[in-house]
N, C-alpha and C positions, 0 to 999 in steps of 0.2 A: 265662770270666766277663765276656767281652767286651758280653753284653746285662746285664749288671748295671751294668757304667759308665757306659752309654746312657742306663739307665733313672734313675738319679742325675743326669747334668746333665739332663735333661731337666725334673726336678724344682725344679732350681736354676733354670732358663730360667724356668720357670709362676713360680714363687717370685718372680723380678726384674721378671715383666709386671705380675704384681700389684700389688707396691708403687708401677709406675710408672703404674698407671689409678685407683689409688686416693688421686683428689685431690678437694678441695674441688668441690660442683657450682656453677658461678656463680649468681647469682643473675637471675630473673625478674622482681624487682619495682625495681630502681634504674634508675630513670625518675623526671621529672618530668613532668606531663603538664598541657597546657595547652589553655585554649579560649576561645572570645570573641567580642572583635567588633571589625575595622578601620574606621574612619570616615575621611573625608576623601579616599577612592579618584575617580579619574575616573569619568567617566561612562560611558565604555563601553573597551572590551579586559579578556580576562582577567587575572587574576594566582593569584602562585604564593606561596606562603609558605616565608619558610626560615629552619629553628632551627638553633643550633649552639650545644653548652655548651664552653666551653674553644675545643679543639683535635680534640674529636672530630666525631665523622660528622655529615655535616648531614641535617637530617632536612626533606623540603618535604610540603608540603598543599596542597591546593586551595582559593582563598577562594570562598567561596558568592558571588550575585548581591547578596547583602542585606549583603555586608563578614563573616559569620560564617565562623569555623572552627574546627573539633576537635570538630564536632557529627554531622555526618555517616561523619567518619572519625576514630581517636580520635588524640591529636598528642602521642606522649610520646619523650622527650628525656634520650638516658644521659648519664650525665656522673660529676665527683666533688662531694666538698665543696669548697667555695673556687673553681666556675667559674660563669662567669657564661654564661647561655642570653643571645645575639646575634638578634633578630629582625630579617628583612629580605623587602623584598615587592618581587619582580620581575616588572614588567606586558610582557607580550604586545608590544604595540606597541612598546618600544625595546628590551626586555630587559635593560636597564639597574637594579642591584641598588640601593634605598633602604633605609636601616636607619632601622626606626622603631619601636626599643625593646630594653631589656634588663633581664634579672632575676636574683639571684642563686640557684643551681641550690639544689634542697633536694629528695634523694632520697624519693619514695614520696609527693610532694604532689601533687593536684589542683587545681588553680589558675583561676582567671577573669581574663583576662590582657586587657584593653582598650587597642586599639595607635589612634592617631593618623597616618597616610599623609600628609607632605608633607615639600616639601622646607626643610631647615635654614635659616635665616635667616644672609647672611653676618657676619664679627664686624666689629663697628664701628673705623674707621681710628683709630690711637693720637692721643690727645689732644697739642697742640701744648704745649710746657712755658710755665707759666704765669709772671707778673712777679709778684717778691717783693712781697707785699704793702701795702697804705698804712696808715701808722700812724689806727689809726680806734678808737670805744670796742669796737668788734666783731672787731677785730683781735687780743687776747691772744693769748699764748703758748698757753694752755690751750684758748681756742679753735680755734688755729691746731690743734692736736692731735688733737683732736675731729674735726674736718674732715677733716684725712689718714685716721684713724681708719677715718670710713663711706667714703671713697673705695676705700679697700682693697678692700671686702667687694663692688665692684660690677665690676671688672676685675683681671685677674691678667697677670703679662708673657706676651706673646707665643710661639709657640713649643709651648705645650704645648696637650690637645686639648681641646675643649668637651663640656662636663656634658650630657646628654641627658635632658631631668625622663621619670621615668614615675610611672605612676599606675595604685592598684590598686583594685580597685569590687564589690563587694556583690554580690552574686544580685539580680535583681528581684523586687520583692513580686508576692504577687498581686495580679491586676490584677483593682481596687473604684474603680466609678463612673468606668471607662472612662479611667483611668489607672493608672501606677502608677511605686515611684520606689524610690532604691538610693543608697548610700552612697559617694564615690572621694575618696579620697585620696593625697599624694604617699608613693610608698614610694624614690622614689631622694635620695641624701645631696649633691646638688649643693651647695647653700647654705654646708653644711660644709665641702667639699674646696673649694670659692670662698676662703672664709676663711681655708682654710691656704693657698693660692695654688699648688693643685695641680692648676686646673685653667684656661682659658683666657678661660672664661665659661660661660654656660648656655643651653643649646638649649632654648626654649621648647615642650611639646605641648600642646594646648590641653586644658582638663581632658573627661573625657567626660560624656556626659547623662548625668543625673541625674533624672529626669523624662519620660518617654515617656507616649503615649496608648498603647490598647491596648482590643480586643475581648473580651467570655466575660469568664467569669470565671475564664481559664486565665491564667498569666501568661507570661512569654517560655519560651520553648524551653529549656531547661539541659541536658537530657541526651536520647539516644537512647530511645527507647518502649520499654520492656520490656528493655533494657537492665541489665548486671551491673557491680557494682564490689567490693571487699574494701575497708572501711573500719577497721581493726584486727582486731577479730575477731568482727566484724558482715556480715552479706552482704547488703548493700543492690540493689534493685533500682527502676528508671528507673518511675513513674508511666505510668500510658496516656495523661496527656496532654501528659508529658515535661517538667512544671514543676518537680516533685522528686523528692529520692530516699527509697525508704520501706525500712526495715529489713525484712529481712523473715524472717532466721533469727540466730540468736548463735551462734557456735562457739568450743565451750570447748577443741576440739583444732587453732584456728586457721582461717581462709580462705585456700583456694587461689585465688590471682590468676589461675592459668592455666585451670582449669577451673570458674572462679566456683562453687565447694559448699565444703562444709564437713569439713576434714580429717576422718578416722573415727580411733581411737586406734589405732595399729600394732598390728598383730597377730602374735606369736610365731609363727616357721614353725619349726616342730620339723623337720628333714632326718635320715630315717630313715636307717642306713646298710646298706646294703645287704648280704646274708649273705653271711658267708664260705663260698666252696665248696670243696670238697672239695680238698684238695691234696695231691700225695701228697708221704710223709716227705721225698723224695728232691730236691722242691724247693727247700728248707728258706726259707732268711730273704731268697732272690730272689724267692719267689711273694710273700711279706709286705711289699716294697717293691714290686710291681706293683700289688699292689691297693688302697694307699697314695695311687700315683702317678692312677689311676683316679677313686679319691674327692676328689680335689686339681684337678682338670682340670674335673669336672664342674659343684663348687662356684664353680672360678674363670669358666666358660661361666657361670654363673646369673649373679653378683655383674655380669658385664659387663654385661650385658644389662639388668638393671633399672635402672644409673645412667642411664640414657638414657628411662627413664620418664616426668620430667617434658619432655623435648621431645616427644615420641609426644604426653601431654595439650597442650603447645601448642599444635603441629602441627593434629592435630583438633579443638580449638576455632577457630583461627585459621581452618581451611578452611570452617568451618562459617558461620563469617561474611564468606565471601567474598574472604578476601585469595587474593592468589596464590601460588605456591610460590619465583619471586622475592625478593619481599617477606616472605614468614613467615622463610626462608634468610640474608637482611639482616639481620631482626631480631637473632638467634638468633646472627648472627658477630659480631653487636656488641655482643652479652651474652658472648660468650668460648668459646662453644661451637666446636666441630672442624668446619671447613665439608664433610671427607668425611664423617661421622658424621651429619651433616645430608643430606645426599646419599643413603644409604643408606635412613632412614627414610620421606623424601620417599618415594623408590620404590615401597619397600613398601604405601605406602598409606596 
């Protein structure tokens, strides 16, 4: 009875693989993905763009000639809740890193992100302490309180680091009678953490245009031509002349972010089992745990295999718009996936 003990832990091994590949798949869509426009760049060397949420992977882009990025290539940024996305632009000529913006991470946004390139203004040398006041009508107690009061709100002690303003802005309209114009306002809480004296001062950006000329009656660039997105569970696709985005399907069983279409409802795989054959008496309840052991194996080969479906649809989208297998392999280890398991399909094709 020596191959009946075999054929039991072996059972027991398939048993213990199982439970240990049958985990949560990570997710494909926790990103935050950003695009826009830097102003304020020199005039001539290239530059590099770099995002980072928290403490994880930094992620760089290429800035276009016109200051734009996350148009040409798309720019999204994992992270959690509670971190903040760090923007920073390293030029060609000193390779020297300037940080010129940040935002707080919000999983599964699309964002228009308008960054300002210069460098910080130094903080002003601390004020010399002033001589107690002269008794005057303008002098009270109440005034004197008043005064310390707004002086608070405009410097904080020393020591601690300066507020960075940034600023968030609108799509451009369509562009009528050869201009056209867009909405920026401040989204960072400087003023506030000034106030509780949490912070050292504030780093002025200058707000961005508001106002542009413009040719046609197309208006700026927003997204890639014929380009896909999943906006909940709407499948939007890029204009031909890449102004905006047009709905162009609803899916009631959700949109697939990886292969831009529209989930179909799952389908029941009935798994036939396969007949039993013929055994004779003599084998008795060792031929009934082998062929047990057979339908256990086969199931658990399928089960493997399909958890890896949704990288195969990455994979092949991703290839199809030209990334490399580098870069799709980055992606994919930084969504939590197994970099052999990524290796493996690569190959394949």
């Amino acid at each position: 009875m020596k191959w009946l003990s075999s054929i039991i832990i072996a059972l027991l091994v398939f048993s213990t693989v199982g439970a240990v590949t049958e985990r949560d798949i990570p997710s494909l869509t926790n990103y935050h993905q950003f695009y826009g426009r830097i102003t304020g760049l020199p005039a001539t060397g290239s530059f590099t763009l770099r995002l980072q949420a928290g403490t994880g992977s930094v992620v760089t882009t290429a800035v276009a000639s016109d200051g734009k990025y996350g148009y040409a290539e798309v720019v999204k940024v994992a992270g959690t809740a509670g971190d903040k996305v760090v923007f920073t632009v390293v030029t060609s000529a000193t390779g020297a890193p300037v940080r010129v913006g940040e935002e707080p991470y919000v999983g599964g946004k699309v964002q228009n992100k308008e960054l300002n390139y210069g460098v910080s203004p130094p903080l002003p040398p601390p004020s010399p302490p002033s001589s107690p006041p002269e008794t005057s009508p303008d002098s009270s107690p109440g005034r004197r309180s008043r005064d310390r009061d707004r002086d608070s709100t405009v410097a904080a002690p020393t020591g601690r680091p300066a507020c960075l303003q940034s600023w968030d802005c609108s799509i451009w309209t369509v562009c009528a009678g050869g201009s056209q114009t867009r909405t920026c306002i401040r989204s960072d809480t400087c003023d506030a953490q000034l106030t509780r004296r949490e912070v050292s001062g504030i780093t002025p950006i200058g707000k961005p245009l508001e106002q542009q000329s413009c040719s046609g009656a197309a208006g700026t660039v927003v997204c890639p031509t014929n380009s896909k997105r999943c906006v909940g569970n709407n499948l939007q696709q890029c204009s031909t002349d890449g102004a905006t985005w047009i709905t162009v399907e609803s899916c009631p069983q959700g949109c697939n972010p990886v292969t831009f279409s529209c989930r179909t409802a799952p389908v029941k795989t009935v798994v036939s089992e396969p007949p039993i054959p013929w055994v004779p008496i003599g084998a008795g309840a060792g031929g009934l745990i082998l062929i047990i052991a057979i339908v256990l194996i086969v199931l658990h080969l399928k089960k493997s295999g399909s958890s890896l479906q949704p990288v195969r649809e990455y994979i092949f989208e991703a290839k199809r718009k030209g990334f490399s297998d580098e870069v799709i392999k980055m992606k994919l280890v930084a969504q939590g996936w197994d970099a052999e398991k990524i290796e493996k399909v690569l190959r394949k094709g």
